[in-house]
Backbone bond lengths (Angstrom), bond angles and torsions (degrees), N, CA, C in turn:
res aa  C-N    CA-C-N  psi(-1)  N-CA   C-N-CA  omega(-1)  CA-C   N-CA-C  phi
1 X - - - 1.450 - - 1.519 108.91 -
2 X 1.408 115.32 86.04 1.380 117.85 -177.24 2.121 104.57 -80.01
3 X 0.923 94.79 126.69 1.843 101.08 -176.18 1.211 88.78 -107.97
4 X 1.704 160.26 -5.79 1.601 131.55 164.22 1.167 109.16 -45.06
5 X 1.425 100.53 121.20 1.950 119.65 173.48 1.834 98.33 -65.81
6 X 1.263 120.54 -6.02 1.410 132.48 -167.65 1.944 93.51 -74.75
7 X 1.321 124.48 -55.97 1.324 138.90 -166.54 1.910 93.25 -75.52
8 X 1.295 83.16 151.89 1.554 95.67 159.66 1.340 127.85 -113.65
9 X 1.126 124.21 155.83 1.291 116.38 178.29 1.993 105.40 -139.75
10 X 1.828 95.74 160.46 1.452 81.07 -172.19 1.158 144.80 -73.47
11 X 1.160 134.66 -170.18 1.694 128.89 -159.59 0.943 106.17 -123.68
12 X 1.345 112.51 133.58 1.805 118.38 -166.95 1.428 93.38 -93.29
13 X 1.771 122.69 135.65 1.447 118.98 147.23 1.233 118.28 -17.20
14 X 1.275 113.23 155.76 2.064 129.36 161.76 1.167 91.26 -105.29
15 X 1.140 124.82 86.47 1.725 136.47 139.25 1.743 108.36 -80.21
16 X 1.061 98.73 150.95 1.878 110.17 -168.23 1.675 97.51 -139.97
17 X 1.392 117.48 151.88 1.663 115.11 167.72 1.335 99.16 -78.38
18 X 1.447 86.34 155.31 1.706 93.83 179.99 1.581 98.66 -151.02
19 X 1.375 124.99 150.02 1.364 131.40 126.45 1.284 161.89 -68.08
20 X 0.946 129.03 123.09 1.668 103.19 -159.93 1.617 96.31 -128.20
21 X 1.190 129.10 127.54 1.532 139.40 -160.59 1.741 96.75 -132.59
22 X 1.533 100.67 134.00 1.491 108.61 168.39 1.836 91.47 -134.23
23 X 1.047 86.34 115.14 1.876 112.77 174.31 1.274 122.10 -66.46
24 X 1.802 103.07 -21.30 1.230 88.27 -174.55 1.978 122.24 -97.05
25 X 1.451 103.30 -2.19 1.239 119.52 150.04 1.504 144.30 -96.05
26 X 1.083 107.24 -16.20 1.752 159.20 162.52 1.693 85.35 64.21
27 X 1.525 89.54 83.50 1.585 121.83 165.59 2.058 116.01 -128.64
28 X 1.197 91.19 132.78 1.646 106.51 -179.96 1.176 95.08 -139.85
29 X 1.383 95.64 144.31 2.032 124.88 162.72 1.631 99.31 -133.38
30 X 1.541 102.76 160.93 1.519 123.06 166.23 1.247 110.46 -88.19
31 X 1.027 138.83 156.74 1.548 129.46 -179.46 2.070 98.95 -158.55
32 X 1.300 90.01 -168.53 1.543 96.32 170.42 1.727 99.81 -144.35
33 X 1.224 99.33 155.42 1.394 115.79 -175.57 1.528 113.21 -124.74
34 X 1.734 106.11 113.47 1.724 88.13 175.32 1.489 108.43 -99.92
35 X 1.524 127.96 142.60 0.926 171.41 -103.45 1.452 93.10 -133.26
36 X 1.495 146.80 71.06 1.421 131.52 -166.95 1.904 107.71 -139.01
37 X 1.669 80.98 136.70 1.667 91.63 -153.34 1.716 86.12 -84.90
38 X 1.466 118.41 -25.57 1.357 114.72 157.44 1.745 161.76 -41.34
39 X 1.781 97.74 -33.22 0.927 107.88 155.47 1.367 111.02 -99.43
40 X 2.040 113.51 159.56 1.006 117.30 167.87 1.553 133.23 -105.10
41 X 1.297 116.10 33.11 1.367 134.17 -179.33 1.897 114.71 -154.71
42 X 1.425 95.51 175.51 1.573 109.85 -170.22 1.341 110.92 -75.07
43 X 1.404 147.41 125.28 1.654 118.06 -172.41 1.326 111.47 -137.22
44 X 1.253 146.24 144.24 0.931 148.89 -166.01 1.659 126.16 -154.92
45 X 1.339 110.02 119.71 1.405 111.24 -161.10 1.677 122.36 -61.17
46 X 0.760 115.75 144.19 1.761 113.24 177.68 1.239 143.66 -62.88
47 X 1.734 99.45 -13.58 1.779 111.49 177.37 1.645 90.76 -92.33
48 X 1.614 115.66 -22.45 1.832 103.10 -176.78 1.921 103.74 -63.73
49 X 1.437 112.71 -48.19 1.399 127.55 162.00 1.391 121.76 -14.19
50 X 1.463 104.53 -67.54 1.132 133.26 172.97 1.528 127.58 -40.25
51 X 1.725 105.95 -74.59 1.313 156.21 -176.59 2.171 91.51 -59.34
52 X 1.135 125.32 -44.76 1.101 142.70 154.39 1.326 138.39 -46.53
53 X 1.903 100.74 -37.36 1.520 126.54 -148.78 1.806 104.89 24.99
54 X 1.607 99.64 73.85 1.712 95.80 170.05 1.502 111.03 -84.89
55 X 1.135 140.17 143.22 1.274 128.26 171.36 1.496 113.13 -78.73
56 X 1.560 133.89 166.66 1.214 144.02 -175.21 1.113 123.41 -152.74
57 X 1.817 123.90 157.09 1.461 124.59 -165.89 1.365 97.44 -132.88
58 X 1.365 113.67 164.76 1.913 125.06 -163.87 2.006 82.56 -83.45
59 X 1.239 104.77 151.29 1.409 110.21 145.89 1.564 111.61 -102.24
60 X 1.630 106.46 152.67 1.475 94.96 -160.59 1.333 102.02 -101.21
61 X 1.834 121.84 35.85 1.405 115.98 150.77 1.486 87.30 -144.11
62 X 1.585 107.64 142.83 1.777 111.79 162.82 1.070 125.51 -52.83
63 X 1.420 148.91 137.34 1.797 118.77 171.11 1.593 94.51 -123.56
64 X 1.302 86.46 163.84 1.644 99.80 -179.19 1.669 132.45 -99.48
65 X 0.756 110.27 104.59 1.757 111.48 -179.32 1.583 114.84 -43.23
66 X 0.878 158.70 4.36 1.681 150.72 -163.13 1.781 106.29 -10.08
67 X 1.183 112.70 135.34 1.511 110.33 -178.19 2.081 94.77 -118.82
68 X 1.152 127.95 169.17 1.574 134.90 166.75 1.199 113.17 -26.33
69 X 1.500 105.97 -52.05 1.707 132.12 -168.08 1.298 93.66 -67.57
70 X 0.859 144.12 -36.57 1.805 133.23 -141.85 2.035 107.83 102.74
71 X 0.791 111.44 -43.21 1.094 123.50 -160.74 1.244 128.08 -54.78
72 X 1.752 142.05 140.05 1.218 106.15 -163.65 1.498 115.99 -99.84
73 X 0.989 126.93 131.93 1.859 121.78 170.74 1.689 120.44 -25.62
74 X 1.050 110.42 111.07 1.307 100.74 178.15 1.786 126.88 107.73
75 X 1.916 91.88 -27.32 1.497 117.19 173.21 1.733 105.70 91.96
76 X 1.282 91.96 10.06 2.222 79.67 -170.68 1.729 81.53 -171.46
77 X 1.579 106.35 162.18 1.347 115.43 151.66 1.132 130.53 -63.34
78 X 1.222 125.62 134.91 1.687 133.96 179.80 1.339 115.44 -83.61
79 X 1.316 135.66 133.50 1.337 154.70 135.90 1.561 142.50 -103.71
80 X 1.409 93.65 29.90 1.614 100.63 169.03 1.412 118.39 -140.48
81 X 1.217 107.90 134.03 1.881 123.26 -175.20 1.359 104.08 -92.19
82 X 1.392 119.02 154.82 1.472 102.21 164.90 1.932 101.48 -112.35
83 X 1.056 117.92 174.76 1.854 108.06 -168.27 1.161 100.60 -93.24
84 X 1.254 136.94 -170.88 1.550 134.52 -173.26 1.728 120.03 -58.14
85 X 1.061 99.97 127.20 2.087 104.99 173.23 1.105 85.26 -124.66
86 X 1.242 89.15 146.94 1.996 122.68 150.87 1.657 100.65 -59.72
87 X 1.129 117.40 124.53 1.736 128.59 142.96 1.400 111.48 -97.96
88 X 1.162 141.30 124.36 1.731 140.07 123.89 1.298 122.64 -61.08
89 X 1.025 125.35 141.59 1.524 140.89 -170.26 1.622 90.05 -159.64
90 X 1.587 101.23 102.11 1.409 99.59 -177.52 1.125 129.18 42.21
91 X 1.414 127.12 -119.43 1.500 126.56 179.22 1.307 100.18 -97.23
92 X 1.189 131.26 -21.81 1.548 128.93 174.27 1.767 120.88 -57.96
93 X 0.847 124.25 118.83 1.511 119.02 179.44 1.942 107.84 -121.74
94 X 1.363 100.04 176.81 1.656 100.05 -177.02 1.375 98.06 168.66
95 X 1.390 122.23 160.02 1.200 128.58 169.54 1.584 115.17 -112.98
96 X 1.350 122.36 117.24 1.456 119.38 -176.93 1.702 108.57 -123.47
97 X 1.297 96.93 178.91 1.522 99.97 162.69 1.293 110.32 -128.55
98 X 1.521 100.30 169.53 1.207 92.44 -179.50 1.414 113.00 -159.87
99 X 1.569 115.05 144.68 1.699 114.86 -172.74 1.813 108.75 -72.27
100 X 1.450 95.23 129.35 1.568 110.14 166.69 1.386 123.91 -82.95
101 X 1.461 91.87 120.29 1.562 110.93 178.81 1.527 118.23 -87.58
102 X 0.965 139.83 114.76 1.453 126.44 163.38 1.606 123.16 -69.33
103 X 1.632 120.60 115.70 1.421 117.53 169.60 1.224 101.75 99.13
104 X 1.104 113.35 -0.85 1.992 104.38 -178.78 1.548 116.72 -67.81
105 X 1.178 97.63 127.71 2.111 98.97 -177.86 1.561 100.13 -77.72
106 X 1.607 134.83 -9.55 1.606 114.69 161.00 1.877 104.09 -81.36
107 X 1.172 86.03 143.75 1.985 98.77 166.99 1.694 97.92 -48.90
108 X 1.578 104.98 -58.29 1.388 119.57 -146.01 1.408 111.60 -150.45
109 X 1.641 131.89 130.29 0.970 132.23 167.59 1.617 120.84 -119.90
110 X 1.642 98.11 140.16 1.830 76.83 -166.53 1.864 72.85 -114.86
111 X 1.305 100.28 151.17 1.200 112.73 -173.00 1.849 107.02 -125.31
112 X 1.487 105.07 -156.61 1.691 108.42 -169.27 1.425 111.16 -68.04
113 X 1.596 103.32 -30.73 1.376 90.28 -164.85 1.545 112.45 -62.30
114 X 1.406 112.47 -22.04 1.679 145.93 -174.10 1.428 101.31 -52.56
115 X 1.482 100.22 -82.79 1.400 105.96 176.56 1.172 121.65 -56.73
116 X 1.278 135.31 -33.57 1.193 141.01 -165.18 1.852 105.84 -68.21
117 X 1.178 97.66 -38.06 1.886 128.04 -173.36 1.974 94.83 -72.41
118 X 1.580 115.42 -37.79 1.674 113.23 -171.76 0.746 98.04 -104.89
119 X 1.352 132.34 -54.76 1.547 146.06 -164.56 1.638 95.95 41.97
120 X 1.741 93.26 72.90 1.835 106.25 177.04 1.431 100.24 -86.80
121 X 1.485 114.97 171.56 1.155 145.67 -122.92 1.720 80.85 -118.23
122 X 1.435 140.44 111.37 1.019 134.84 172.99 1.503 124.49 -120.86
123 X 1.837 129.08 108.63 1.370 117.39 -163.64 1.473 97.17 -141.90
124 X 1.273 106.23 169.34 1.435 122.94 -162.80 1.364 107.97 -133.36
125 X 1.382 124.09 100.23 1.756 140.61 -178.53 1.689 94.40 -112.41
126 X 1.524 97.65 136.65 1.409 121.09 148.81 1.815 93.72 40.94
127 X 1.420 125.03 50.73 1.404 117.70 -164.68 1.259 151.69 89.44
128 X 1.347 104.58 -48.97 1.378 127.12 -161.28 1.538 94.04 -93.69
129 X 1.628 126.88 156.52 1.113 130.97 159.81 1.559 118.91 -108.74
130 X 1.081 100.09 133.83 1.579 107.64 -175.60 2.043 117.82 -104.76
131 X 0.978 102.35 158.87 1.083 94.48 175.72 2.024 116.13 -148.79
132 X 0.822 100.40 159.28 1.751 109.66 -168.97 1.731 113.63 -148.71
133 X 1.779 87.54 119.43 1.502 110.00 -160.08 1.739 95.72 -104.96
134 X 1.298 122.52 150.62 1.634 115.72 145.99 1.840 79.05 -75.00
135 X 2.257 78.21 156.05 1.649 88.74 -172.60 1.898 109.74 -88.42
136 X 1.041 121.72 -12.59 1.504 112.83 145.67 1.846 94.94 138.21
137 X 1.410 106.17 -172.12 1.517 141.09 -22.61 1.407 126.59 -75.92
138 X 1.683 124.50 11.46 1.044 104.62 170.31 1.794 87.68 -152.26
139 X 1.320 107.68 164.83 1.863 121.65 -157.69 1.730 77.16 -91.00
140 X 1.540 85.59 151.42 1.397 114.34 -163.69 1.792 109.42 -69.23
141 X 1.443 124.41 141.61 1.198 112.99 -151.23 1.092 139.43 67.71
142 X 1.730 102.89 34.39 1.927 108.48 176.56 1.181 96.74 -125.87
143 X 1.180 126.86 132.09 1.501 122.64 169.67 1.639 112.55 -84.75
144 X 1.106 118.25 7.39 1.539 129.61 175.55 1.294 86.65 -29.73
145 X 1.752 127.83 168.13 1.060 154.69 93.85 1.110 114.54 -22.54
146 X 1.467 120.53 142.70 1.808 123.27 160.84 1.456 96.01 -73.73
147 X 1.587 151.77 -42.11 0.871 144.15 -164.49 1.680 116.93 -76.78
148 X 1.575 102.85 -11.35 1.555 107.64 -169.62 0.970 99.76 -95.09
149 X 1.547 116.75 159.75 2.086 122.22 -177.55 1.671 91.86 -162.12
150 X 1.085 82.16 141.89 1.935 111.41 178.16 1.816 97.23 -43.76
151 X 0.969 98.99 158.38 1.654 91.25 172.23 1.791 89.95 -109.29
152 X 1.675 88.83 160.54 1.339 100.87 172.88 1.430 124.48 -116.83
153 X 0.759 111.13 29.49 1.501 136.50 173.41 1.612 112.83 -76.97
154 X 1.309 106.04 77.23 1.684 112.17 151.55 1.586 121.29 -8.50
155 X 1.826 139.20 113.11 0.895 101.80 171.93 1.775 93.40 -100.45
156 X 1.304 105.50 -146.01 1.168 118.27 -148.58 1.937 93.60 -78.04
157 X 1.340 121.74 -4.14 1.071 125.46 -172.72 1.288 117.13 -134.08
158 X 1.013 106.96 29.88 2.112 144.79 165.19 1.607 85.64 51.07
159 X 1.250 134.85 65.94 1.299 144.55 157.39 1.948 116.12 -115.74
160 X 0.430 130.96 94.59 1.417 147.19 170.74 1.649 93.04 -53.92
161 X 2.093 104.48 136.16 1.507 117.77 -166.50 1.670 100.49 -62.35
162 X 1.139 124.58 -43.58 1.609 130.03 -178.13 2.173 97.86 -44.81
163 X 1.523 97.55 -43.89 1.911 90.61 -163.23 1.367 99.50 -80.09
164 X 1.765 122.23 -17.42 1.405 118.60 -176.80 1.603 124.22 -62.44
165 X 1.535 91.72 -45.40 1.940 115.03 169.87 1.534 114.90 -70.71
166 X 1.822 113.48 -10.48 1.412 87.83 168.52 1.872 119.41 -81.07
167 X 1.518 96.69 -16.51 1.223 94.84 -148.34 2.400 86.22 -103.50
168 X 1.565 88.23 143.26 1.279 96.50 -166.53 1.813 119.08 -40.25
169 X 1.331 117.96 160.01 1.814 105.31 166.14 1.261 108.92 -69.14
170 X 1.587 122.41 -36.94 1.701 108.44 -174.71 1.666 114.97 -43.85
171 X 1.224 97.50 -47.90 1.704 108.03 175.28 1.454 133.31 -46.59
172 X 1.292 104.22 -33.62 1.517 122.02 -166.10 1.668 128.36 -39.87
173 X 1.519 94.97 -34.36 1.186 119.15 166.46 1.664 106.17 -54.96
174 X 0.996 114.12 -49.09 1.427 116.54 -173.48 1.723 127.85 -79.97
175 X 1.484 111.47 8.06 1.020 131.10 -141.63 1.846 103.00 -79.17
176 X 1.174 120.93 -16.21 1.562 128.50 140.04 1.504 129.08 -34.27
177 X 1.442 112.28 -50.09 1.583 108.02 161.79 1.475 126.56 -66.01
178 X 1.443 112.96 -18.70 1.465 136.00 -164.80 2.134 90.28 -74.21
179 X 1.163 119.49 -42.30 1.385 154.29 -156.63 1.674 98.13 -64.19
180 X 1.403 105.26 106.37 1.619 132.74 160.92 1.727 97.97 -24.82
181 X 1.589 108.86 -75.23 1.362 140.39 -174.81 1.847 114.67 -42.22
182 X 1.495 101.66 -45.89 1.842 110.23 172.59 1.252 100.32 -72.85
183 X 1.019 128.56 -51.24 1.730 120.18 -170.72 1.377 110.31 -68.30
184 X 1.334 134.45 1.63 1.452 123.13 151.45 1.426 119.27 -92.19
């Protein structure tokens, strides 16, 4: 048991408890969610889907997972969304969607678009990592509706209407570089 703060040792995932609720069968599981500044979307494994019976819709382009390895998440490109669920995260709640992975060993991944959407409060005491949500349904300074939700509808330049409005109108023209799909 070497204790020099000099050595490193490895780093455990940020997995968090989570809930995941589909209302329209009035089914819930506990799950864990890892926390990854790596991926750039919501992800969610396919036996939780399942295990749930969530229903799901085609996206009308496949996208690709890339993992460290090369490899792709899941073993193939994905084309299925699931429509809005309830998540809990502590006292925080929200309804998201999220792309189905087949075979993934996380329950749940909350990715950039996630953080980018809370941009929670993340610190590290005596070890442990903590984290701090507004408690929901939408991050402070949105005039959203609780009833309104991003559409998920792929456009023709695999940008989703929520990623189109972040990025300025002068730009729009350019909205191909903005594109998941060009950067491969």
């Amino acid at each position: 048991a070497n204790d020099d703060p000099m050595v490193s040792h490895s780093v455990l995932p940020f997995r968090v408890p989570i809930e995941i609720e589909n209302s329209r069968v009035q089914k819930k599981g506990r799950y864990f969610a890892l926390i990854d500044t790596g991926c750039t979307r919501c992800l969610i494994s396919s036996r939780i889907v399942v295990a749930l019976q969530i229903a799901h819709e085609k996206l009308k382009m496949p996208m690709r997972f890339e993992q460290v390895d090369g490899s792709l998440l899941g073993g193939l490109p994905v084309d299925l969304v699931t429509p809005l669920v309830r998540m809990e995260l502590g006292r925080h709640w929200e309804h998201l969607r999220f792309i189905i992975i087949p075979n993934m060993r996380e329950d749940v991944i909350l990715g950039l678009t996630w953080l980018d959407k809370w941009k929670p409060h993340i610190w590290w005491e005596e070890g442990f990592r903590k984290l701090r949500l507004p408690i929901g349904p939408d991050p402070e300074g949105n005039n959203v509706a609780p009833t309104e939700s991003p559409s998920v509808k792929e456009d023709v330049k695999g940008l989703t209407d929520s990623e189109i409005e972040q990025i300025p109108p002068q730009y729009h023209d350019l909205l191909e570089v903005f594109s998941e799909q060009r950067c491969e």
